[in-house]
C-alpha atoms as a printed R data frame, in Angstrom:
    type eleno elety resid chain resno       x       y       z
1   ATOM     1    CA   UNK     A     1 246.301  32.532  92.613
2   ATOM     2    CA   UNK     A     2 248.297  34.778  94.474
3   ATOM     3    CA   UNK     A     3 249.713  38.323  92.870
4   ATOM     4    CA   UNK     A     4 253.024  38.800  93.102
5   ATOM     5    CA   UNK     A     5 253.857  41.473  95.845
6   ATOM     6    CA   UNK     A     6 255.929  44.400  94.845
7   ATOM     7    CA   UNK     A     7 259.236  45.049  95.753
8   ATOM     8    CA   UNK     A     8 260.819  47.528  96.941
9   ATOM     9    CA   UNK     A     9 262.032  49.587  94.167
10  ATOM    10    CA   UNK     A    10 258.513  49.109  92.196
11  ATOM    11    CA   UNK     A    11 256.917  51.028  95.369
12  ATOM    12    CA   UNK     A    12 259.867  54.421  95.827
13  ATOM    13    CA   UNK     A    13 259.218  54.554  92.075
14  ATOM    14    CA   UNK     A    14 255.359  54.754  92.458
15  ATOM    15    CA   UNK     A    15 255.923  57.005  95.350
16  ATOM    16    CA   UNK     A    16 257.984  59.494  93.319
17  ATOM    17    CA   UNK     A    17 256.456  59.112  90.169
18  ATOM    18    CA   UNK     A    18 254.347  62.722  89.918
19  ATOM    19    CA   UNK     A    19 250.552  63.328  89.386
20  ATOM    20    CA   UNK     A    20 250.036  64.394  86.223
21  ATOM    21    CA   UNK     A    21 247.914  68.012  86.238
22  ATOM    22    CA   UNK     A    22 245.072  66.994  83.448
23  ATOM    23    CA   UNK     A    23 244.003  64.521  85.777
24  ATOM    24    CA   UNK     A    24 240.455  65.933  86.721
25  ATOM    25    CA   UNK     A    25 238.833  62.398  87.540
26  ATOM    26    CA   UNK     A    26 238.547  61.256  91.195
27  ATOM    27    CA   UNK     A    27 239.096  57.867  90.046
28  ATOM    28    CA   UNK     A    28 242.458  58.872  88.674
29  ATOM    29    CA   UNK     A    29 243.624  60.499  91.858
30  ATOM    30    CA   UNK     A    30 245.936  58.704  94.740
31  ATOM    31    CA   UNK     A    31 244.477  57.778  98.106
32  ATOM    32    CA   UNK     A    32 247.095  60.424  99.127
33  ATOM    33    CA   UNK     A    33 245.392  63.144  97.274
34  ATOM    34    CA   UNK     A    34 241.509  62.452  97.711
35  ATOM    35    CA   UNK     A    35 242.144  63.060 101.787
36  ATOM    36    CA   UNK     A    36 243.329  66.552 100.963
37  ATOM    37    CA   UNK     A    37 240.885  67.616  98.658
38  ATOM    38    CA   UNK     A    38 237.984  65.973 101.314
39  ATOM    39    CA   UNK     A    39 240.386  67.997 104.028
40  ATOM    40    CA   UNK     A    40 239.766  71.697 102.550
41  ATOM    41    CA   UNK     A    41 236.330  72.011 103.488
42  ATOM    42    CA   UNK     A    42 236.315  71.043 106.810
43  ATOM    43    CA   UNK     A    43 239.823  73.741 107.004
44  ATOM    44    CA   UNK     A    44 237.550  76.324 105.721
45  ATOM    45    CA   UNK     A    45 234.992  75.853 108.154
46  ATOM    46    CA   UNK     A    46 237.387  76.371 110.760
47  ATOM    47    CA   UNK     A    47 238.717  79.686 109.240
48  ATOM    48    CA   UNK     A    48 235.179  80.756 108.854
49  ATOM    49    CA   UNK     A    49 234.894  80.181 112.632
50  ATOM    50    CA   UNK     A    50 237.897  81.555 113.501
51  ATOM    51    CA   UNK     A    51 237.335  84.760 111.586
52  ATOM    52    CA   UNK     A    52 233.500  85.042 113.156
53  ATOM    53    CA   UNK     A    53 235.071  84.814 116.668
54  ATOM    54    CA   UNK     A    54 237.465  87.037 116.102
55  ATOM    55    CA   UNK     A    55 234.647  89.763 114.647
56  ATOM    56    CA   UNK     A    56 233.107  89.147 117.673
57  ATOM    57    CA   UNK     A    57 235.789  90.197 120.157
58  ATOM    58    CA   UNK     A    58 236.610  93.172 118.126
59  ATOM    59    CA   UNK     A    59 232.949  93.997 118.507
60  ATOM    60    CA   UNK     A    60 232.710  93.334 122.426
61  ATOM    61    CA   UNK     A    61 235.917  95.556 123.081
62  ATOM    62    CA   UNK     A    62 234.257  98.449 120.868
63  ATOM    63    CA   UNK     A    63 231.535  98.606 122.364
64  ATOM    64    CA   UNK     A    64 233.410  98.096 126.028
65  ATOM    65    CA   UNK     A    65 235.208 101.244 124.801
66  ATOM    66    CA   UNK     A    66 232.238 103.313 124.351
67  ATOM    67    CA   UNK     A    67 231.030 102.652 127.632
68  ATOM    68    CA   UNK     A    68 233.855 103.517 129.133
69  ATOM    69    CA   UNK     A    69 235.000 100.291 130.769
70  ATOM    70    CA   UNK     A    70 237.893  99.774 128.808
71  ATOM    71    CA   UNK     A    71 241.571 101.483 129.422
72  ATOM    72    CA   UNK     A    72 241.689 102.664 126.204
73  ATOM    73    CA   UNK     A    73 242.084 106.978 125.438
74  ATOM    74    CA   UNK     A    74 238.940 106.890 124.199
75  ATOM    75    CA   UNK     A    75 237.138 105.705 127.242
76  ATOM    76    CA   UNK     A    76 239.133 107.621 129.545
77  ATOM    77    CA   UNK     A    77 238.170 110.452 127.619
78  ATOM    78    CA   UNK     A    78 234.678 109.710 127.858
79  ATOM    79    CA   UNK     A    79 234.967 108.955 131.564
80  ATOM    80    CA   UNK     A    80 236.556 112.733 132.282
81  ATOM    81    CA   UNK     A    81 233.903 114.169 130.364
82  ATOM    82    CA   UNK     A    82 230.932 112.737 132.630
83  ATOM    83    CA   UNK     A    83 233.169 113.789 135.715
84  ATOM    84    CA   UNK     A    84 232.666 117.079 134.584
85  ATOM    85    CA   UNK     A    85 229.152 117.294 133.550
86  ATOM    86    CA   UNK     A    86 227.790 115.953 137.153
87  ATOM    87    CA   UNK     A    87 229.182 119.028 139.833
88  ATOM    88    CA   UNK     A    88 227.476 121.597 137.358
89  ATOM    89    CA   UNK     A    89 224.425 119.139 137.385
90  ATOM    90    CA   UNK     A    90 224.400 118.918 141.528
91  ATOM    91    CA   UNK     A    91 224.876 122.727 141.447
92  ATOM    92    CA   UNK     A    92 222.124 123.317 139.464
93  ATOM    93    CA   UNK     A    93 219.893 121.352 141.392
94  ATOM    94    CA   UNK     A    94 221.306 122.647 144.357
95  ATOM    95    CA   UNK     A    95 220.079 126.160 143.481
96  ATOM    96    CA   UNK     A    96 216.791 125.138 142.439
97  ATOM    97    CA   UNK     A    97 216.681 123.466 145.794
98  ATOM    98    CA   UNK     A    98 214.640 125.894 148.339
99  ATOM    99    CA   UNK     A    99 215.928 125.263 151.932
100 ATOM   100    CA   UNK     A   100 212.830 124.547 154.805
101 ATOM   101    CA   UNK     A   101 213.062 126.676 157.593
102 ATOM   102    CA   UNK     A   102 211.561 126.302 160.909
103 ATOM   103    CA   UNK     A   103 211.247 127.997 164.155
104 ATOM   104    CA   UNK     A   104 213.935 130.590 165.211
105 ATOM   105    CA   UNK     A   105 213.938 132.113 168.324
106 ATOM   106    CA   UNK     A   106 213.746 135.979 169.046
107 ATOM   107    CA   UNK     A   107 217.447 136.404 169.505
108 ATOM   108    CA   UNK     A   108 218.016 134.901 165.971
109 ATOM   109    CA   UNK     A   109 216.838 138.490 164.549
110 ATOM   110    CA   UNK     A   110 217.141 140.784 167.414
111 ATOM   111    CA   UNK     A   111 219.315 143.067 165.452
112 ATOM   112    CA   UNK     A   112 216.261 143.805 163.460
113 ATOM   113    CA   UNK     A   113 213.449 146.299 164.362
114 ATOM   114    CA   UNK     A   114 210.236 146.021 164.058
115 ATOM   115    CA   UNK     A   115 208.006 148.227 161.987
116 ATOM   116    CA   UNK     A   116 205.923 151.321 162.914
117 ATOM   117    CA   UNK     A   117 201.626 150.584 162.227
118 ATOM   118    CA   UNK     A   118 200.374 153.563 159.914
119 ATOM   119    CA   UNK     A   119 196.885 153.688 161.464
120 ATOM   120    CA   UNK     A   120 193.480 155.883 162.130
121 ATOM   121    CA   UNK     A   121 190.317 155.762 162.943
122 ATOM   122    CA   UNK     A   122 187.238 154.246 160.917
123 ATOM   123    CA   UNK     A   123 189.782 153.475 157.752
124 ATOM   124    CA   UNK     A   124 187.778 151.498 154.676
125 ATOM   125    CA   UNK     A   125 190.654 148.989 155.216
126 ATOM   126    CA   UNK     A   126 193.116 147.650 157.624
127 ATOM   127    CA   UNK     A   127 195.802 145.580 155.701
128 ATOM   128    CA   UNK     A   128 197.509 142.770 158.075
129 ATOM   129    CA   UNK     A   129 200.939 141.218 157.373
130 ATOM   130    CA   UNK     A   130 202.227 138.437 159.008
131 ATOM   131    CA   UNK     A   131 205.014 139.494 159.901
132 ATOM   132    CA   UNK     A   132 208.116 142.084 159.072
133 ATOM   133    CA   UNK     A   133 210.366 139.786 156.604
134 ATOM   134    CA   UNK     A   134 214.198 140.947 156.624
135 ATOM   135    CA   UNK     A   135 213.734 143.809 153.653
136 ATOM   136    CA   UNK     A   136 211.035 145.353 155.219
137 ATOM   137    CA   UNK     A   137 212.744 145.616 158.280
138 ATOM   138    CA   UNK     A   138 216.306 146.514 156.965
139 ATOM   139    CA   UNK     A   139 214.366 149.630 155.028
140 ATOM   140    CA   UNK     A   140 211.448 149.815 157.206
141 ATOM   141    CA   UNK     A   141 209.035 150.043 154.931
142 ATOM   142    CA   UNK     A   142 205.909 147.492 155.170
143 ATOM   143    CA   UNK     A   143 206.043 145.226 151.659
144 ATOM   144    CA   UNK     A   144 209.482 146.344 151.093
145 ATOM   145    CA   UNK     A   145 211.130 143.305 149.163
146 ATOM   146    CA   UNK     A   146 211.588 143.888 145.530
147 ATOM   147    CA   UNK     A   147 209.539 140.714 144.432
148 ATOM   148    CA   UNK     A   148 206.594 141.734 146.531
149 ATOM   149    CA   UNK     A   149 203.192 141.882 144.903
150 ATOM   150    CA   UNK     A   150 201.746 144.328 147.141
151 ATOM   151    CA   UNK     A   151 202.278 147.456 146.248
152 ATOM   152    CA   UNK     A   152 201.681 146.712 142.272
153 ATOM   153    CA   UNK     A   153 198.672 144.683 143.375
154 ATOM   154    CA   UNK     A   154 197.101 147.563 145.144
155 ATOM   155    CA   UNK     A   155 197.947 149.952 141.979
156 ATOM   156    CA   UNK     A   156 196.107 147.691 139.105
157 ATOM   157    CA   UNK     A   157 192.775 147.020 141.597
158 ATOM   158    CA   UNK     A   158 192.503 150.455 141.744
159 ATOM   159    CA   UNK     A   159 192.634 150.290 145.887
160 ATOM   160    CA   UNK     A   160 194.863 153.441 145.227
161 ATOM   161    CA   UNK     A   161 194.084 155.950 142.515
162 ATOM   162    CA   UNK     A   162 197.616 157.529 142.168
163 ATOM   163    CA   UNK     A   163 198.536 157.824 138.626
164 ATOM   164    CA   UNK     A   164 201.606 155.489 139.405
165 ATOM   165    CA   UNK     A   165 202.703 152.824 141.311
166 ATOM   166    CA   UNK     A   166 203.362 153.918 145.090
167 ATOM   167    CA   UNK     A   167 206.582 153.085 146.153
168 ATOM   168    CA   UNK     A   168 207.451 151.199 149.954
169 ATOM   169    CA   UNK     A   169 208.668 154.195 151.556
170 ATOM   170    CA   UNK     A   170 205.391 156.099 150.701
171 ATOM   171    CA   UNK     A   171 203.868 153.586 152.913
172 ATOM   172    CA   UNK     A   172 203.054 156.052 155.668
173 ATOM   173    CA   UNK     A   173 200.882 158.266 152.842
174 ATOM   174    CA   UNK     A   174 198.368 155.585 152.652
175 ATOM   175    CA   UNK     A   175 196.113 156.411 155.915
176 ATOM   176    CA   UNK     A   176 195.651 160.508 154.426
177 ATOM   177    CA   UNK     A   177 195.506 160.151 151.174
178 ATOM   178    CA   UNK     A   178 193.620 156.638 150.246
179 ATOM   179    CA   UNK     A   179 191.815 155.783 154.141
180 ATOM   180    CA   UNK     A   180 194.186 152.883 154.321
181 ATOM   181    CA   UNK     A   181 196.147 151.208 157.107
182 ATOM   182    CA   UNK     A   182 199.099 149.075 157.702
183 ATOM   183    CA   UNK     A   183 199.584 146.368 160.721
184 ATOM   184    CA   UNK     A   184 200.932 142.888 161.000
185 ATOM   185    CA   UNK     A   185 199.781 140.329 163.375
186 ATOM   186    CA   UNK     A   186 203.204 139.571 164.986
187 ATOM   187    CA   UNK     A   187 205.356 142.422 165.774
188 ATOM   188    CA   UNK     A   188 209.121 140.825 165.573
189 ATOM   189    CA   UNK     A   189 210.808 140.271 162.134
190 ATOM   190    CA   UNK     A   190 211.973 136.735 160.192
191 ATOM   191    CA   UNK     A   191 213.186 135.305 157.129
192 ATOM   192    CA   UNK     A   192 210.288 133.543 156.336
193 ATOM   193    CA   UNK     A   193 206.659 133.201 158.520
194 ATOM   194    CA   UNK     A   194 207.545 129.329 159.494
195 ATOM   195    CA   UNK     A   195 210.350 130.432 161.358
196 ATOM   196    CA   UNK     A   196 207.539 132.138 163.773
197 ATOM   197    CA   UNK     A   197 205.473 129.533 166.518
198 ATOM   198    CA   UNK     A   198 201.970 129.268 166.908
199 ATOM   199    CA   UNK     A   199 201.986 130.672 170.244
200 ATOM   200    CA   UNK     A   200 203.582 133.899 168.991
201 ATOM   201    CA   UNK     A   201 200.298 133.895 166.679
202 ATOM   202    CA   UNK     A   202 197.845 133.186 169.353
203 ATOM   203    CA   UNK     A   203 199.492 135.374 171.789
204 ATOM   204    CA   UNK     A   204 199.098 138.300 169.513
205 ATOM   205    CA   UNK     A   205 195.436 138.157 168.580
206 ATOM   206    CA   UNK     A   206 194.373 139.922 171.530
207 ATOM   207    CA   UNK     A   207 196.741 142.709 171.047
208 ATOM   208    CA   UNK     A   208 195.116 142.925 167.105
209 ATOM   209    CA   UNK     A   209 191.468 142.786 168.375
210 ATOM   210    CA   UNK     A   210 192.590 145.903 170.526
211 ATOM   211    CA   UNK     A   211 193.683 147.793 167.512
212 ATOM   212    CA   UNK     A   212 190.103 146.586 165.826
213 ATOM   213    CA   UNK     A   213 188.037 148.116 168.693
214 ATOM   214    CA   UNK     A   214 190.038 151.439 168.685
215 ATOM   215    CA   UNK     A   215 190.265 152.213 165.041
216 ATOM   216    CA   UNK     A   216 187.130 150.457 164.163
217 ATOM   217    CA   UNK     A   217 188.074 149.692 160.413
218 ATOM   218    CA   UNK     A   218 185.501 148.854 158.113
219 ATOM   219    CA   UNK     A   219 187.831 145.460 157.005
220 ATOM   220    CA   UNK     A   220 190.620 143.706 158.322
221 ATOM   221    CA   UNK     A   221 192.109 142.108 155.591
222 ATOM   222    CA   UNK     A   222 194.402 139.590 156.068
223 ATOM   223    CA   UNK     A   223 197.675 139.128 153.607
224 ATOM   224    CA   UNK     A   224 198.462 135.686 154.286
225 ATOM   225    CA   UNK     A   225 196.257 132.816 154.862
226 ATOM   226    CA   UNK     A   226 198.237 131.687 157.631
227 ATOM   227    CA   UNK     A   227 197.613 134.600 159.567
228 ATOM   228    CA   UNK     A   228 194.164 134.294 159.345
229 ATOM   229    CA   UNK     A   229 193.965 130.409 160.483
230 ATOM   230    CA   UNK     A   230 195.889 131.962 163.616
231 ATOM   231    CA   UNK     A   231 193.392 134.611 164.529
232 ATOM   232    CA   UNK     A   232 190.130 131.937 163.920
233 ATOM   233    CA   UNK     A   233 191.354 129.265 165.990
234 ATOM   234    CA   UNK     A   234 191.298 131.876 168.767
235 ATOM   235    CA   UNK     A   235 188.228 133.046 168.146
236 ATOM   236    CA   UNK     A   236 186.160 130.104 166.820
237 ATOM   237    CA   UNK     A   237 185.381 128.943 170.253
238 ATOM   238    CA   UNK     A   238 184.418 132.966 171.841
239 ATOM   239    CA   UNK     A   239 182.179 133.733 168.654
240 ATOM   240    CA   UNK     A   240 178.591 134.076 169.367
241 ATOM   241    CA   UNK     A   241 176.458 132.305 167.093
242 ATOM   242    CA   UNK     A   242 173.015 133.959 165.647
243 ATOM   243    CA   UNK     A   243 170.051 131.943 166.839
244 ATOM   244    CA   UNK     A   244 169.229 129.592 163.965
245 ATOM   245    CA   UNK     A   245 166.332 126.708 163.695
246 ATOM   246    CA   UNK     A   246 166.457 123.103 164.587
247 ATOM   247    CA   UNK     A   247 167.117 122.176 160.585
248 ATOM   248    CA   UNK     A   248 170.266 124.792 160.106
249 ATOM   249    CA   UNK     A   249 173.396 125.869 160.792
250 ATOM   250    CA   UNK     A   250 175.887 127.973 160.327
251 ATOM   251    CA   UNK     A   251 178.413 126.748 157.151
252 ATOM   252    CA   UNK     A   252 181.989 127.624 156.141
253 ATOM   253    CA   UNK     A   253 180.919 130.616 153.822
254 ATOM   254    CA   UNK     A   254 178.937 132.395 157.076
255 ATOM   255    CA   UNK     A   255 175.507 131.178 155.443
256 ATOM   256    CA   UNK     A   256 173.571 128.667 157.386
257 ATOM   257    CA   UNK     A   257 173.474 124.899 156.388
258 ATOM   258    CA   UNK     A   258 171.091 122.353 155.922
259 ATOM   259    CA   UNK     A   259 171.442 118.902 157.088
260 ATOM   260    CA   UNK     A   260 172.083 117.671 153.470
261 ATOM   261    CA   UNK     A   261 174.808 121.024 152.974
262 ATOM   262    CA   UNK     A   262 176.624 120.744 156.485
263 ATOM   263    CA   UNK     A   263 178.608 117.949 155.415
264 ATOM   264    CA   UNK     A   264 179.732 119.601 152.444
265 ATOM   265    CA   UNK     A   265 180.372 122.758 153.986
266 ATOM   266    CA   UNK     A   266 182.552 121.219 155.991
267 ATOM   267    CA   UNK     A   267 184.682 120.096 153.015
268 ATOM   268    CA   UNK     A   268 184.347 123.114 151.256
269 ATOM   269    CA   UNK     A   269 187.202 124.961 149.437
270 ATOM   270    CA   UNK     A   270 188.634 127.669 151.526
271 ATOM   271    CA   UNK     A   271 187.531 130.663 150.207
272 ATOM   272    CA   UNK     A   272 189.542 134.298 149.729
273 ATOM   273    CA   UNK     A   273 186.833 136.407 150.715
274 ATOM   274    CA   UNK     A   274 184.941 137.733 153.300
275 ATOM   275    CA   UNK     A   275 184.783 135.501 156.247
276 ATOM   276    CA   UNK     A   276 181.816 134.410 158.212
277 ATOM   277    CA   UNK     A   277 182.694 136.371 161.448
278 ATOM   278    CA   UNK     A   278 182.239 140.220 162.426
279 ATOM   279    CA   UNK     A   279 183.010 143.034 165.322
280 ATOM   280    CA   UNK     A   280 180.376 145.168 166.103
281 ATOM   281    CA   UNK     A   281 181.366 148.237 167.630
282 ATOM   282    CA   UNK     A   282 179.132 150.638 169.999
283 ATOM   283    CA   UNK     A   283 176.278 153.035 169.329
284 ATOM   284    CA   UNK     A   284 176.879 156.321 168.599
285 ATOM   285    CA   UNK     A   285 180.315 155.996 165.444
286 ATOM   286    CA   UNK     A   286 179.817 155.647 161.968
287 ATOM   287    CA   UNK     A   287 181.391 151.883 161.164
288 ATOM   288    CA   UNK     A   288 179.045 149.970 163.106
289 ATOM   289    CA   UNK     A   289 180.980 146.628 162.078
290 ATOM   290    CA   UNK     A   290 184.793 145.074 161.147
291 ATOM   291    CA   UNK     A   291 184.313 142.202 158.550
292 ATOM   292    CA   UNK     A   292 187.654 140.233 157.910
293 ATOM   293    CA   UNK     A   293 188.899 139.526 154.348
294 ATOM   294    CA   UNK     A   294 191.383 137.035 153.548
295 ATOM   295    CA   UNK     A   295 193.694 137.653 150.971
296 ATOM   296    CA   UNK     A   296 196.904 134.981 149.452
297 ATOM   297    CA   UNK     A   297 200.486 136.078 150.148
298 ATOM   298    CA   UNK     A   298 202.085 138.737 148.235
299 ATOM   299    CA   UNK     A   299 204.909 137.274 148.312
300 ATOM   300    CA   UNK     A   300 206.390 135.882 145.721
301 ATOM   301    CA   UNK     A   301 207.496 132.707 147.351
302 ATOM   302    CA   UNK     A   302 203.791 131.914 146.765
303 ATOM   303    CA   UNK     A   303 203.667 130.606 143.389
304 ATOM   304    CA   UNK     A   304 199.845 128.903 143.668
305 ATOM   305    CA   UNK     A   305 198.852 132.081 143.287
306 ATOM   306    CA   UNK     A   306 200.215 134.567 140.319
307 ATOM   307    CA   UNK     A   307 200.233 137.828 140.279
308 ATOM   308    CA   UNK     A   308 197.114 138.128 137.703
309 ATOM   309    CA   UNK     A   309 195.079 135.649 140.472
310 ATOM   310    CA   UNK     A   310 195.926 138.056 143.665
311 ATOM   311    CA   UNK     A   311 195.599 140.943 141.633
312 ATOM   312    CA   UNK     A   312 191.883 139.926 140.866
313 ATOM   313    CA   UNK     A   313 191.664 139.086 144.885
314 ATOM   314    CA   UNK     A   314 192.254 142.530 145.186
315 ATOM   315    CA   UNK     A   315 189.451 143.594 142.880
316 ATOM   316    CA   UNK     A   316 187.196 141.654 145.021
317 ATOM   317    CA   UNK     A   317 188.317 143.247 148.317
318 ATOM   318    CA   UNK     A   318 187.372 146.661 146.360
319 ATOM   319    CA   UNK     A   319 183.716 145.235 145.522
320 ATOM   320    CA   UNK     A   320 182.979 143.944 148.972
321 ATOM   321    CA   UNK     A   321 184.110 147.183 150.259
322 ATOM   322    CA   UNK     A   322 181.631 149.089 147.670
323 ATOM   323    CA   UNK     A   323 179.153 146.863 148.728
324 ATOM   324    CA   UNK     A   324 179.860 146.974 152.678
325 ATOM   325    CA   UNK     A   325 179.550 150.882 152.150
326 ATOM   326    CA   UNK     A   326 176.440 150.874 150.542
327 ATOM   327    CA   UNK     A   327 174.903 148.324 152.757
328 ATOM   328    CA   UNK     A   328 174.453 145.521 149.877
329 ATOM   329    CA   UNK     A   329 176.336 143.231 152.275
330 ATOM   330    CA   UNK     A   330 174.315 141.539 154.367
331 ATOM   331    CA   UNK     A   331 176.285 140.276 157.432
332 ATOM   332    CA   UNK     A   332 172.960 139.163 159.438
333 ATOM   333    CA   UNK     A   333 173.984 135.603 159.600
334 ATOM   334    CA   UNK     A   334 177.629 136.068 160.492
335 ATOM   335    CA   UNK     A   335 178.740 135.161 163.838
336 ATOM   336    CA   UNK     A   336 179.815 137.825 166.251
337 ATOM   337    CA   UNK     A   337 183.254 137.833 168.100
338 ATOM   338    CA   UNK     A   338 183.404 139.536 171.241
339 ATOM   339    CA   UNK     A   339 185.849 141.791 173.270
340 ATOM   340    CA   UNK     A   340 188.795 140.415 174.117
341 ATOM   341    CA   UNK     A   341 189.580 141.379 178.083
């Protein structure tokens, strides 16, 4: 049996008829109705979405902002600020910076003079430089530069035993009052010693070896390592050896090697003390020999060394010369470098 179909006017009056509120039963609600209330949901999940997204930017352009890659004030701000923090960064670098130098010719200080030796005969100590530096030259006084270690150096040893301090310009004082000299290896002033060549060094050790034979000092002591490498690669190959036996020879610190020591000798530690070679003068004087110290630079450019390490170098060049003077030092086994013609 068919049901009757409903006309027209039964279904506009269905359609406007409205829902009544107390209706809380889904059985009691219209098709119409149950697709909006299964709608909201799935429309909140999509806010929630939308809203999470949108966090997200807001999060990406703050934090573009703080790193300066956005347009924004702030990041231009931020961008000026590290413009002006990196010149004051280069220039302090820059200043920390020490510039190499290397070898200028003569004519790049001829307007400097050299300075005058302060020398006599059989001093306890003849004090080598390397070389005049630009202070010392400008004042000529030997040490002159205000940074210099020398002259306090020589004070707190006790080398000198002047209530004070002496100053550079009492440098020519030093022969009379304490039997001390004054020389440097090369004669023509410089910034810095690498601006000199080694040929200036080698040419100038037999002009020092003729100040050693005429003023016969009882040490040469050299301020500067370098100056000392200088002089013993000239005279390494002249030295005469002393006659040694089949199972020794002659190490680094002037006392002869076994087999087992000579390789280790060989790899030894430079020392800053006296050196394995000696002068021996003629018959018929009172300083029969010139041993050779070797102290650091003074300078304070030379920071391996401090001022408490070269002043204790110093106190050691005062004990070898105590003990050279009273014949403690026994230079038997040293070898023996001979005139230079």
């Amino acid at each position: 049996m068919r049901l009757p179909i409903p006309t027209r006017s039964v279904r506009l009056a269905k359609a406007s008829a409205p829902a009544s509120p107390k209706l809380s039963s889904d059985a009691s609600s219209t098709p119409d109705e149950s697709q909006s209330e299964n709608s909201k949901p799935r429309a909140g999940k999509l806010e929630s979405k939308r809203v999470t997204r949108t966090r997200s930017r807001v999060a990406a352009t703050a934090k573009e902002t703080t790193l300066g890659v956005s347009g924004s004030t702030s990041a231009r701000k931020l961008d000026v600020k590290f413009e002006e923090r990196k010149p004051v960064k280069l220039e302090r670098i820059k200043s920390r910076t020490r510039i190499k130098r290397g070898y200028a010719p003569p004519e790049t200080y001829a307007h400097l003079e050299p300075l005058q030796d302060y020398l006599k005969e059989e001093l306890d100590i003849l004090f080598c430089g390397i070389n005049p530096g630009i202070q010392s030259s400008k004042s000529g006084h030997h040490f002159a530069h205000v940074t210099n270690h020398f002259w306090r150096c020589l004070h707190d040893s006790g080398l000198t035993d002047a209530p004070e301090r002496l100053h550079p310009s009492e440098n020519h004082t030093l022969p009379e009052r304490f039997n001390l000299g004054l020389t440097n290896i090369v004669a023509r002033p410089s910034a810095e010693a690498a601006e000199l060549s080694k040929e200036e060094f080698k040419a100038a050790v037999p002009e020092l070896f003729a100040k050693i034979a005429r003023y016969r000092p009882r040490i040469m002591c050299f301020v500067g390592k370098q100056a000392w490498e200088a002089v013993e690669s000239v005279v390494r190959p002249r030295a005469v050896y002393p006659i040694q036996s089949d199972d020794e020879s002659l190490g680094s610190d002037g006392i002869p090697a076994t087999p087992k020591r000579r390789r280790r000798s060989k790899k030894a530690k430079f020392q800053f003390d006296i050196q394995p070679y000696k002068v021996v003068h003629p018959d018929g004087v009172s300083v029969h020999e010139t041993l050779f110290f070797v102290l650091p630079s003074t300078s304070a450019r030379v920071t391996t060394y401090q001022l408490a390490d070269k002043t204790e170098l110093f106190r050691t060049l005062k004990r070898r010369l105590e003990e050279v003077k009273s014949g403690a030092f026994d230079t038997s086994r040293m070898a023996v470098i001979p005139p230079f013609k």
